[in-house]
C-alpha positions in Angstrom: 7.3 46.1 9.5 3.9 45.3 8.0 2.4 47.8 5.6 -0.7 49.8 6.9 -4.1 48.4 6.2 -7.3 50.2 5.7 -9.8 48.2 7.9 -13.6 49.1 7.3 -15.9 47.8 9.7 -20.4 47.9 9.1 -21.3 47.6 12.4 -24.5 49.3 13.9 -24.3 52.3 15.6 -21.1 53.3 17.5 -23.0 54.8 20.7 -24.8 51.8 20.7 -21.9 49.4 20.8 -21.6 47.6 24.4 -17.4 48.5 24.3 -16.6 46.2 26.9 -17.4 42.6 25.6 -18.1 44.1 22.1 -16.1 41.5 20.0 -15.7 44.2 16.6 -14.5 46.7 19.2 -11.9 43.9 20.3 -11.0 43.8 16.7 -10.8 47.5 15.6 -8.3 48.0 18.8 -6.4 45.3 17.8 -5.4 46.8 14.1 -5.0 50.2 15.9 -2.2 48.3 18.1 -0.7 47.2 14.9 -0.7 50.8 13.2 -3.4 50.0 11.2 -6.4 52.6 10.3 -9.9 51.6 10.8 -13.8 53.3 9.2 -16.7 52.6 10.5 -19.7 52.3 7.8 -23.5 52.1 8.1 -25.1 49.5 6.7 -27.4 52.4 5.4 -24.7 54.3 3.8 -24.0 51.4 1.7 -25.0 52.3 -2.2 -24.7 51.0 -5.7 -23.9 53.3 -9.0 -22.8 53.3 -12.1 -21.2 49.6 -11.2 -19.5 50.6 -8.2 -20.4 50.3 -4.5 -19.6 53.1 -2.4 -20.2 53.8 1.4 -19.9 57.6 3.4 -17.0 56.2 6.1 -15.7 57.4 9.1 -12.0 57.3 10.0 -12.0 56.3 13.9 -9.7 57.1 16.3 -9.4 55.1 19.5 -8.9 55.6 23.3 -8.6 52.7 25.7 -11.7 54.5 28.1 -14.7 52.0 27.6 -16.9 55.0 28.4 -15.2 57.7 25.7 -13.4 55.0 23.4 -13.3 57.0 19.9 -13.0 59.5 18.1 -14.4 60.3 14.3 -12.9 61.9 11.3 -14.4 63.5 8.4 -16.7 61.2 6.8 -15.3 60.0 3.0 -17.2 58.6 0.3 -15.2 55.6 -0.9 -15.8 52.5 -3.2 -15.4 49.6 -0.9 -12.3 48.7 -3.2 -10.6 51.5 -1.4 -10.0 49.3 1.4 -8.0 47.0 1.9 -10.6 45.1 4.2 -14.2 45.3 4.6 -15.4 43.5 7.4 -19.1 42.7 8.0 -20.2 43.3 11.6 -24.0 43.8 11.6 -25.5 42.5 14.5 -28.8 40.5 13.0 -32.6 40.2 12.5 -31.4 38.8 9.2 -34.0 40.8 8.1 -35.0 42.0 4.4 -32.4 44.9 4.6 -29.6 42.6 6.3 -30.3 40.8 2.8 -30.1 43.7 0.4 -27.0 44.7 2.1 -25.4 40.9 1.2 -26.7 41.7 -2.2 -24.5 45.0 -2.5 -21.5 43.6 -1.1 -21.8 40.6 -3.4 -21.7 43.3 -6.2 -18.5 44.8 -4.0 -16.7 41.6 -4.3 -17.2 41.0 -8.0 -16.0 44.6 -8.3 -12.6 44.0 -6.8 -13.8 44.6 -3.2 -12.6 41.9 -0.5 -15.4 42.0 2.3 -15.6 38.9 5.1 -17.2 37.0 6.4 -18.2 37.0 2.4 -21.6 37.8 1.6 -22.9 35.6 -0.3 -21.6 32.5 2.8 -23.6 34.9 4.7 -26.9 34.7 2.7 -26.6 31.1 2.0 -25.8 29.7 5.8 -29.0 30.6 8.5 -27.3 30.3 11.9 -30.3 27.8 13.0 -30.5 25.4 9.4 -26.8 25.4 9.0 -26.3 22.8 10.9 -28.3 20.2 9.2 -25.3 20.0 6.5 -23.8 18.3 9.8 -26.0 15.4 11.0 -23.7 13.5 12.4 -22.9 15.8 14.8 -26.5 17.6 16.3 -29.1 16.5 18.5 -32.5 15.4 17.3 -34.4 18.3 15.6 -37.1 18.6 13.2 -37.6 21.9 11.4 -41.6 22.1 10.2 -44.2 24.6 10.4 -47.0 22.3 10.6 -48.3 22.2 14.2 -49.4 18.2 13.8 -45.6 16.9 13.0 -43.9 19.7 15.6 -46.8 17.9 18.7 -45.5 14.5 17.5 -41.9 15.3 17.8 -42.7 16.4 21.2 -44.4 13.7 22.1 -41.6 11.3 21.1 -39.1 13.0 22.6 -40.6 14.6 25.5 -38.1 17.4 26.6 -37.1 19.6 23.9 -36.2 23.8 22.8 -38.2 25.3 20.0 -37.3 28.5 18.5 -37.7 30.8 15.3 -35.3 30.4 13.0 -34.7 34.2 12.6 -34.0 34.7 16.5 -31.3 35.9 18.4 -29.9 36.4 22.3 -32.2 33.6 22.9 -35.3 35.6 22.1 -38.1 33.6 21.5 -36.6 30.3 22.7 -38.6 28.2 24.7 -38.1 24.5 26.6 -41.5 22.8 26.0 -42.5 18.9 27.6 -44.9 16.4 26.5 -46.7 17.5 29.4 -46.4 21.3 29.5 -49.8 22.8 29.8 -48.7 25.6 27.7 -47.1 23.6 24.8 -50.3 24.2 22.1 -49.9 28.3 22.7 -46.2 28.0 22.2 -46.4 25.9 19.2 -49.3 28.5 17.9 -47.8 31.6 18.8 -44.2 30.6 17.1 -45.4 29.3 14.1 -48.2 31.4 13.5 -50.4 29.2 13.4 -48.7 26.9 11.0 -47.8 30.0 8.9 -43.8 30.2 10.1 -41.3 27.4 10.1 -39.5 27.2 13.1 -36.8 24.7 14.9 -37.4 22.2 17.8 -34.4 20.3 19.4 -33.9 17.7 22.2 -33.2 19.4 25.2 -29.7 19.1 26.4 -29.5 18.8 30.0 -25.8 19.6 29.6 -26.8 23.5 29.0 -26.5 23.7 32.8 -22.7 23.4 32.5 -22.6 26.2 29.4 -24.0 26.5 26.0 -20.1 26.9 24.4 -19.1 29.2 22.0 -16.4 27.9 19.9 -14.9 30.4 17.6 -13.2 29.4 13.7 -10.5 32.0 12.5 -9.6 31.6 8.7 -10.2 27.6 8.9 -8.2 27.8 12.7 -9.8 26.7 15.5 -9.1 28.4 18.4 -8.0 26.9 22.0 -10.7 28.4 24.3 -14.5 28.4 24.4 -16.9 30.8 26.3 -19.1 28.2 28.1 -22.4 30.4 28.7 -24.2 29.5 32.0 -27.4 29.9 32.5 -28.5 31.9 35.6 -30.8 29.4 38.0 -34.4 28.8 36.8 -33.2 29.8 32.9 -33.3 27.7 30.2 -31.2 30.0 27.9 -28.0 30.6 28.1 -27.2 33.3 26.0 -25.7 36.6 27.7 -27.9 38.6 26.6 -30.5 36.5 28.5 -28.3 37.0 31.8 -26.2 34.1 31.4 -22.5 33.8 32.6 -19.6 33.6 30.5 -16.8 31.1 31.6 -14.0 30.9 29.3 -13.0 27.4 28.9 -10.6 24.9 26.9 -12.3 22.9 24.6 -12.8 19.3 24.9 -12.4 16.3 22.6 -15.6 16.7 21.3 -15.4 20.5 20.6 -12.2 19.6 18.9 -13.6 16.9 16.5 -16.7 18.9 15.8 -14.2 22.5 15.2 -11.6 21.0 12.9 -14.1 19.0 10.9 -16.1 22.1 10.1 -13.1 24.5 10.1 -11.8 23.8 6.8 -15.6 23.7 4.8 -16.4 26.6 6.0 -13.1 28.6 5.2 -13.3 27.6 1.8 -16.7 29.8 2.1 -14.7 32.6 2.7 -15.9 32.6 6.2 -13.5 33.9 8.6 -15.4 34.7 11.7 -17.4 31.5 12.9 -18.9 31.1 15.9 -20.0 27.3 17.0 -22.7 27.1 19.5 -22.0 23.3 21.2 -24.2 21.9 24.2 -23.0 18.5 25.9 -20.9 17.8 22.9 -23.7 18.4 20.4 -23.8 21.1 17.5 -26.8 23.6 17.7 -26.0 26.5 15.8 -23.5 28.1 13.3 -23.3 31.5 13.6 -21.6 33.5 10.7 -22.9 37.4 10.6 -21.5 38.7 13.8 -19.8 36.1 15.9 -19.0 37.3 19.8 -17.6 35.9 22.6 -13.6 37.5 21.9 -13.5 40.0 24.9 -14.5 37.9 27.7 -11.9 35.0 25.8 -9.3 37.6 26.2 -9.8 39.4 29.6 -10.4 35.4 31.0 -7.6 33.8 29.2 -5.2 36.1 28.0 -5.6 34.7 24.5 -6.6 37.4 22.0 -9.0 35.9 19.4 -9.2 38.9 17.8 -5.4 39.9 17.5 -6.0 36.6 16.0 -8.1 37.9 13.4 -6.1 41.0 12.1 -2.7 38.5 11.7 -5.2 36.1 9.5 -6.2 39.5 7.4 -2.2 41.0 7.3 -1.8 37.4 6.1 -4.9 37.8 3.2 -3.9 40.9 2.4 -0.3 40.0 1.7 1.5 42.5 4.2 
């Protein structure tokens, strides 16, 4: 029988967690179904003295009601190398204090701690500029500020997405043509006038049949993608923007692209990855809190995040 794992999770607030396609949720019931325990910890609660990092934690229990689904313990100030686990679950901005909280778990880790996805992969890889370690496998994309350059790049391609390179759920996203009328207030308003560096990309007609989410577990890439429709007269596919989850084997392509990123970004230390592909092209690398496991497993039957606890039983040595 495997030896019982402390599992700590930093995820944002617990009544604000959507239970039923809430991919940390996934995992916390998962441990629970193989006697594990599980905390939840603010990413407020997380401090720093006397060269230790600490956290107040709550010991969860679970229910299977998406509508009453735990229960917490008496909170427990414990150094994060109490745990066997810490796992980082905060849903971005990537804002200043996403970034100080990297900074304290990087102190955790050289403490003893183990916390993934690690920190300091965290910090280093920006969902949108990640990929531009991977040329060979995006679509044309320019990442500028200046407003001069970002109208040329329109103008040669002629269809294309631009966003901010600190968005999420699509926010902020916006398909602009050589000929919109609207393309100079777009350009102005997302870079601030010049002031902000944001992405542009082709535009991938292929969106129309799902923006996929591939998911890496420990350097494995798993089976089935969650092709994310958009709803008719919507560019973005993203769920939170309405779109429609389809869980789908992967193709060739999603293959080739997976396995050749897989074992790089392992070696990271990052265990969670979530691969946004369109039409067989690479648009995003998501590392802080990679979704998509619920709809895999109520879909599929596969459990991506049962998945997940046998990779950390396996890390942990149990």
């Amino acid at each position: 029988m495997t030896a019982v794992l402390d599992l700590a999770f930093i995820v944002d607030p617990l009544p604000s967690l959507k239970v039923y396609k809430d991919s940390s949720v996934a995992m916390m019931r998962a441990a629970v179904a193989r006697g594990h325990r599980i905390w939840a910890i603010r990413r407020e609660d997380i401090v720093w003295r006397e060269a230790a990092v600490s956290a107040s934690a709550v010991p969860l229990t679970l229910r299977a009601d998406d509508n009453d689904w735990y229960t917490e313990g008496k909170p427990e100030t414990r150094a994060l190398t109490a745990f066997d686990m810490v796992l980082m679950r905060q849903d971005p901005p990537f804002d200043f204090e996403y970034l100080a909280a990297t900074w304290l778990l990087e102190r955790a880790v050289i403490g003893g701690a183990k916390v993934l996805n690690d920190p300091r992969a965290v910090r280093d890889h920006s969902e949108k500029l990640a990929i531009t370690e991977f040329p060979q496998w995006i679509p044309s994309t320019l990442v500028a500020r200046d407003p001069v350059r970002l109208h040329a790049f329109i103008d040669e391609i002629g269809d294309v997405v631009v966003k901010p390179l600190d968005g999420m759920g699509g926010s902020q996203v916006f398909r602009v043509t050589s000929h919109d009328p609207n393309r100079n207030v777009i350009i102005e308003t997302l870079t601030q006038y010049g002031t902000r560096t944001i992405m542009a990309q082709r535009y991938l007609p292929s969106v129309r049949d799902g923006d996929k989410r591939v998911l890496i577990i420990g350097g494995e890439v798993m089976p089935y993608a969650l092709a994310r429709i958009p709803i008719d007269g919507e560019t973005r596919a993203n769920l939170a923007a309405g779109g429609r989850g389809v869980a789908i084997p992967l193709t060739k392509r999603e293959w080739e692209i997976a396995r050749s990123l897989a074992p790089i970004l392992w070696a990271r230390g990052l265990l969670i990855v979530g691969l946004d592909v369109i039409g067989g092209q690479l648009t995003e690398i998501n590392v802080t809190s990679p979704t998509c496991m619920a709809e895999i497993a109520k879909q599929r039957g596969f459990s991506v995040a049962g998945y997940v606890i046998e990779t950390l039983e396996h890390l942990c040595g149990r």
